[in-house]
Backbone as JSON, one array per atom type, in Angstrom:
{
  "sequence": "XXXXXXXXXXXXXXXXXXXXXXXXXXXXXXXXXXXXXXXXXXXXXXXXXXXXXXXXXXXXXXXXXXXXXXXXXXXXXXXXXXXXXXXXXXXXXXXXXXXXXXXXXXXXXXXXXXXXXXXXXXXX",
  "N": [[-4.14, -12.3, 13.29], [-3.09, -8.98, 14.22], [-3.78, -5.53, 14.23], [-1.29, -4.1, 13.95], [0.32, -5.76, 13.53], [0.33, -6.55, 11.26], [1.79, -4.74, 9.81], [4.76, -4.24, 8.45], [7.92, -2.71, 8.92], [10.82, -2.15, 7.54], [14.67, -1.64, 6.55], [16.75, -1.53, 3.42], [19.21, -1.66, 2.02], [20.07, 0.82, 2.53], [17.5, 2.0, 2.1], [14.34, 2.82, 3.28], [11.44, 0.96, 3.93], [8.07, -0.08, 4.02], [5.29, -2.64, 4.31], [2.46, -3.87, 3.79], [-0.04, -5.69, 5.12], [-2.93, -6.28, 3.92], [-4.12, -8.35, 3.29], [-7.11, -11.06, 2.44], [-8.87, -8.91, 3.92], [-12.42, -8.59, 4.42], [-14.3, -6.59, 5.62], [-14.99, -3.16, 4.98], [-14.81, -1.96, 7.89], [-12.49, -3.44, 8.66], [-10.82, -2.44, 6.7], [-10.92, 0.58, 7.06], [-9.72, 0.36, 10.15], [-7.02, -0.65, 9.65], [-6.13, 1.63, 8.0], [-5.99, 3.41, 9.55], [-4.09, 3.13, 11.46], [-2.25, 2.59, 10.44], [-1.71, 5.3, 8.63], [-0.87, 6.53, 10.82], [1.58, 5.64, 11.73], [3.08, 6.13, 9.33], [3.82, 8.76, 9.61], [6.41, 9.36, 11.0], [8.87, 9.37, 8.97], [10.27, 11.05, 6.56], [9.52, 13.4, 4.16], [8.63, 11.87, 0.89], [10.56, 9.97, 0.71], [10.08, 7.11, 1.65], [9.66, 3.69, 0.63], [6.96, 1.75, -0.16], [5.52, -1.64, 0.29], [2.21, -3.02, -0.43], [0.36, -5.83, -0.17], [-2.53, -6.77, -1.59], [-4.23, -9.45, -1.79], [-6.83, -11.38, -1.98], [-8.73, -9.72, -0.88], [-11.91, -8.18, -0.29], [-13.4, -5.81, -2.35], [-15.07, -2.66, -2.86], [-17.18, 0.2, -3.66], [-16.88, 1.83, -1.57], [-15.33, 0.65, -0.09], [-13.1, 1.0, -1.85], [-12.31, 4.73, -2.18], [-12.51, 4.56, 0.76], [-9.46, 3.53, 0.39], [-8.32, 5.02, -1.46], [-8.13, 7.63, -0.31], [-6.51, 6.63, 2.27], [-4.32, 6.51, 0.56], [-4.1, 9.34, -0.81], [-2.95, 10.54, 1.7], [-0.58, 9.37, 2.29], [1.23, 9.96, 0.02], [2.69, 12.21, -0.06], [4.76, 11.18, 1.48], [6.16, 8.94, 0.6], [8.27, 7.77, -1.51], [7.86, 5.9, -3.97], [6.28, 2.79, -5.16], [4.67, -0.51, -4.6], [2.26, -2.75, -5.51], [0.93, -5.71, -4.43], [-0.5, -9.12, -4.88], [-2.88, -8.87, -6.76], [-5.64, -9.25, -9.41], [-7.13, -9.4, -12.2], [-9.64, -7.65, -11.97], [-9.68, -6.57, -9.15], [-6.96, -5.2, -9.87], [-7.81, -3.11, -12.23], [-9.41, -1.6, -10.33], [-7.34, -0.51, -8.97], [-5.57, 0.62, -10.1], [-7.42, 2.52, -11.48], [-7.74, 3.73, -8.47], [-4.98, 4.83, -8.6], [-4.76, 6.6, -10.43], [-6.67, 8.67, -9.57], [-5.47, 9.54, -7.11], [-3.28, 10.47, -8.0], [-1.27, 9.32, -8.65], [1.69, 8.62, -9.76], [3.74, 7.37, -9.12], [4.02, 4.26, -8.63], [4.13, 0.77, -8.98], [3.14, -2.6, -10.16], [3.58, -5.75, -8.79], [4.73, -9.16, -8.59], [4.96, -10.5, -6.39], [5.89, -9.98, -2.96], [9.01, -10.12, -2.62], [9.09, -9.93, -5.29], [8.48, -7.32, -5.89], [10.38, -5.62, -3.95], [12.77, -6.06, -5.06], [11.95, -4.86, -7.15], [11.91, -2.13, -6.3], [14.05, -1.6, -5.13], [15.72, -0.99, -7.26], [14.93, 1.19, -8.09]],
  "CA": [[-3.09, -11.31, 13.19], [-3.69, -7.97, 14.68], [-3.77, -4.47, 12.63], [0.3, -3.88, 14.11], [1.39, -7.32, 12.88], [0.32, -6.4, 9.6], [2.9, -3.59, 9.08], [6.23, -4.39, 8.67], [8.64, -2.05, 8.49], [12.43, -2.59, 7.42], [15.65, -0.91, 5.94], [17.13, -2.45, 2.72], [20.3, -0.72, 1.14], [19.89, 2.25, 2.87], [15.76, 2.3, 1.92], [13.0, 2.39, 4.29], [10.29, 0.14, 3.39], [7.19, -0.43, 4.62], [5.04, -3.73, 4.03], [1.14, -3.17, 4.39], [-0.76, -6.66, 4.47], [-4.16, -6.0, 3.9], [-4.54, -9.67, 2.71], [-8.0, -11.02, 2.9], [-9.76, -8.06, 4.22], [-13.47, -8.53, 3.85], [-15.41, -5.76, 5.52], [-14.67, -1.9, 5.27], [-14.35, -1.78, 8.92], [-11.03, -3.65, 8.71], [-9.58, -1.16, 6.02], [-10.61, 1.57, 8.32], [-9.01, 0.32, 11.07], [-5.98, -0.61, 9.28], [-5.66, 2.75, 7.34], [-6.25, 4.84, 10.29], [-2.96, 2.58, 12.02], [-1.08, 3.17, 8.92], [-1.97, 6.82, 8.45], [-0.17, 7.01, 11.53], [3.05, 5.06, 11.29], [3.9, 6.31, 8.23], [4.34, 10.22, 9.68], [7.38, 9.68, 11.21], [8.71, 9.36, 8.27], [10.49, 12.19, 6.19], [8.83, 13.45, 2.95], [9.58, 11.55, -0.26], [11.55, 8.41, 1.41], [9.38, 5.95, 1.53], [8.98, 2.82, -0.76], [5.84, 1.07, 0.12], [4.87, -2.91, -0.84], [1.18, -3.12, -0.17], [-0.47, -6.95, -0.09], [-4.23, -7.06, -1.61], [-4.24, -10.71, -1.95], [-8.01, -11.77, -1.52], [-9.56, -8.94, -0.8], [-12.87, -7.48, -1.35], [-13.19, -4.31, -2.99], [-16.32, -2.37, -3.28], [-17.22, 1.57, -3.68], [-16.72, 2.57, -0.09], [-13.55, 0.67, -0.21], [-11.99, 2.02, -3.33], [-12.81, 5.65, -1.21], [-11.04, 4.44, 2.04], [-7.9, 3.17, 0.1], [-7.88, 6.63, -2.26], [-7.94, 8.81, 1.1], [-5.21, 6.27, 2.48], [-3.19, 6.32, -0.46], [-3.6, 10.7, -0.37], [-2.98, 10.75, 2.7], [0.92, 8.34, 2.13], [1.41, 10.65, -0.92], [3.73, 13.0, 0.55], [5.75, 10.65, 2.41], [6.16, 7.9, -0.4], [8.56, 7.76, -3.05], [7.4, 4.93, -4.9], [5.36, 1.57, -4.11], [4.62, -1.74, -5.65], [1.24, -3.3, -5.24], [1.24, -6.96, -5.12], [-1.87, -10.23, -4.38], [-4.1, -8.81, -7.28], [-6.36, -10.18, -10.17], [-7.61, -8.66, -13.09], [-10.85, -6.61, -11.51], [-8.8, -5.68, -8.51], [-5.78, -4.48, -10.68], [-8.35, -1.79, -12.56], [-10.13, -0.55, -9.31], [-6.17, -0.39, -7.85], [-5.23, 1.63, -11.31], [-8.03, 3.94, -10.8], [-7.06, 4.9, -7.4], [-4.21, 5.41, -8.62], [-5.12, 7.57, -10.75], [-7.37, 9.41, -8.64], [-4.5, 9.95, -5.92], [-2.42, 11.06, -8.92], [0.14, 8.65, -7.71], [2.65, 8.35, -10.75], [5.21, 6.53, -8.54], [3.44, 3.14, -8.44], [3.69, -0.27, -9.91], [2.46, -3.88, -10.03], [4.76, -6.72, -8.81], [4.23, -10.34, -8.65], [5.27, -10.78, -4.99], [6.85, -9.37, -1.9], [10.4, -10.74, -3.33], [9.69, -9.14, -6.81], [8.36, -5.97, -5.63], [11.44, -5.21, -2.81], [13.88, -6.26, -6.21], [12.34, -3.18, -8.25], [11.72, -1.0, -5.65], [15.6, -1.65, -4.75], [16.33, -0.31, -8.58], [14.27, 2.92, -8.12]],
  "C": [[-3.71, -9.93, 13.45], [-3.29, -6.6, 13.56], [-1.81, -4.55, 12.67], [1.2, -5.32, 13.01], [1.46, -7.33, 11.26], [0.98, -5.25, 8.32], [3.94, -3.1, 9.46], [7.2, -2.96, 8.08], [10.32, -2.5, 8.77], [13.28, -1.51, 6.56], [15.95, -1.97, 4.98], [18.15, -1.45, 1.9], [20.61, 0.67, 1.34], [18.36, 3.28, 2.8], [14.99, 2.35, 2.87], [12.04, 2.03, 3.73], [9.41, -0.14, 4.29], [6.17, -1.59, 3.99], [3.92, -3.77, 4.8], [0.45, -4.38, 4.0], [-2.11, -6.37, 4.77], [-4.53, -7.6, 3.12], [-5.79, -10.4, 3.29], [-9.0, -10.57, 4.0], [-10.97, -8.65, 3.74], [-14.56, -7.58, 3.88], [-14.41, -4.11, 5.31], [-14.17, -1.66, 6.86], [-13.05, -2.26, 9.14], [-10.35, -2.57, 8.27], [-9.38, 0.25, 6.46], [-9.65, 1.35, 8.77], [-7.63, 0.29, 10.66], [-5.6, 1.1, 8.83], [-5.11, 3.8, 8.45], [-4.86, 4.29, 11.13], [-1.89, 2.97, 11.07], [-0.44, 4.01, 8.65], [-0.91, 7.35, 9.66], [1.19, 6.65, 12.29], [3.6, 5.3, 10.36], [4.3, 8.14, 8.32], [5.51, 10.26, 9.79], [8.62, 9.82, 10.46], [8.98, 10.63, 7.47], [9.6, 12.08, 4.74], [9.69, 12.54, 1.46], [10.94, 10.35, 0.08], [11.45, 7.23, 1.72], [9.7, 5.02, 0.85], [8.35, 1.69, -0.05], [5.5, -0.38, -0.63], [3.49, -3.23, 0.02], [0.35, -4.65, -0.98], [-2.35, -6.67, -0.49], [-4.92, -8.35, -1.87], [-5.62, -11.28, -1.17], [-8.62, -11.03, -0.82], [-10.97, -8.09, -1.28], [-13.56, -6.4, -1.15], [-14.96, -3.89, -3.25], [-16.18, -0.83, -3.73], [-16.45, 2.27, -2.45], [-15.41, 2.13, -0.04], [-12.7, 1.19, -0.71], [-11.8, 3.57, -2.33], [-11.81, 5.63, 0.33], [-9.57, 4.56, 1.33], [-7.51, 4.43, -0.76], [-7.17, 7.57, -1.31], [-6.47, 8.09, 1.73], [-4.05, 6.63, 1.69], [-2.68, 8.08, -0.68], [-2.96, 10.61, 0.33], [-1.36, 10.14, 2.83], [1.28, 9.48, 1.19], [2.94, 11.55, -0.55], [5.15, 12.31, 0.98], [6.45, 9.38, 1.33], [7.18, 8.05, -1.92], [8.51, 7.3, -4.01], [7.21, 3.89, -3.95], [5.11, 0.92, -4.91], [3.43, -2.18, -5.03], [1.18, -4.75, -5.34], [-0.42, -7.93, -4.55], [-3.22, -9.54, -5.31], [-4.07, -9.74, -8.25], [-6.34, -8.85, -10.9], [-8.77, -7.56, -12.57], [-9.81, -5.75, -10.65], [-7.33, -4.49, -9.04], [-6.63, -2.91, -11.42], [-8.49, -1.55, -11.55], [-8.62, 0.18, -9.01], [-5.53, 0.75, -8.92], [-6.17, 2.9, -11.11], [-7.92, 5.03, -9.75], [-6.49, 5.55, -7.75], [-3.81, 6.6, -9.76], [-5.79, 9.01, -10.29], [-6.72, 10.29, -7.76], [-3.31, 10.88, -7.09], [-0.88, 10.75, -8.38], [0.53, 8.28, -9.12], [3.91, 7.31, -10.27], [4.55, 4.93, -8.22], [3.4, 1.91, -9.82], [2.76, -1.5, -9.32], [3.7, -5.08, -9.64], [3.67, -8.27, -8.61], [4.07, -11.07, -7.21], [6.07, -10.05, -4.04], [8.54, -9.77, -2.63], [10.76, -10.06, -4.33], [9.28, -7.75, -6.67], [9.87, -5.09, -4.7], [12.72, -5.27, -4.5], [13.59, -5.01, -7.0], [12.31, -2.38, -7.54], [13.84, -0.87, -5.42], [16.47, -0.81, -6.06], [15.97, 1.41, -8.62], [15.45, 4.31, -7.21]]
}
């Protein structure tokens, strides 16, 4: 699957959603590449209209990663009105809390799946 295939974008109730599989990533050079595809599909894109479901489902996370996905996750900030994270574990879930701390992203949860993330984001 190529970086494009891995970011869906759809309408749902009048929402724009975007759908970011980063699912078994293993090196940094992927999450580059992805971010920097991302970074630039998600301009068009008015401020504050977003709602983002981002896949980390078997991914692995290091320093340099955490670092890419912070700068990604700045870098969405603006454009994002809330986002659901879904495919973690217990380790991944702190590092993914920290970011999000870091980014000082308040608009972010945890869902269980694409299905249950699109259901709360749909309430927001």
């Amino acid at each position: 699957m190529n970086i494009e295939q891995r970011i869906e974008e759809f309408t749902l109730e009048g929402k724009n959603f975007v759908y970011y599989d980063l699912s078994d990533f293993k090196t940094n050079d992927e999450f580059l590449e992805f971010t920097q595809v991302a970074k630039d599909r998600i301009t068009k894109y008015a401020e504050h209209s977003l709602y983002t479901i981002t896949n980390i489902r078997d991914v692995k996370f290091d320093s340099e990663t955490k670092n890419i996905i912070a700068d990604w996750m700045e870098h969405n900030k603006p454009y994002a009105k809330y986002g659901s994270v879904i495919g973690f574990d217990g380790i991944k879930k702190i590092m993914v809390n920290a970011i999000f701390k870091l980014c000082g992203r308040k608009n972010m949860t945890f869902s269980s799946n694409k299905e249950k993330a699109i259901e709360f984001l749909l309430k927001q």
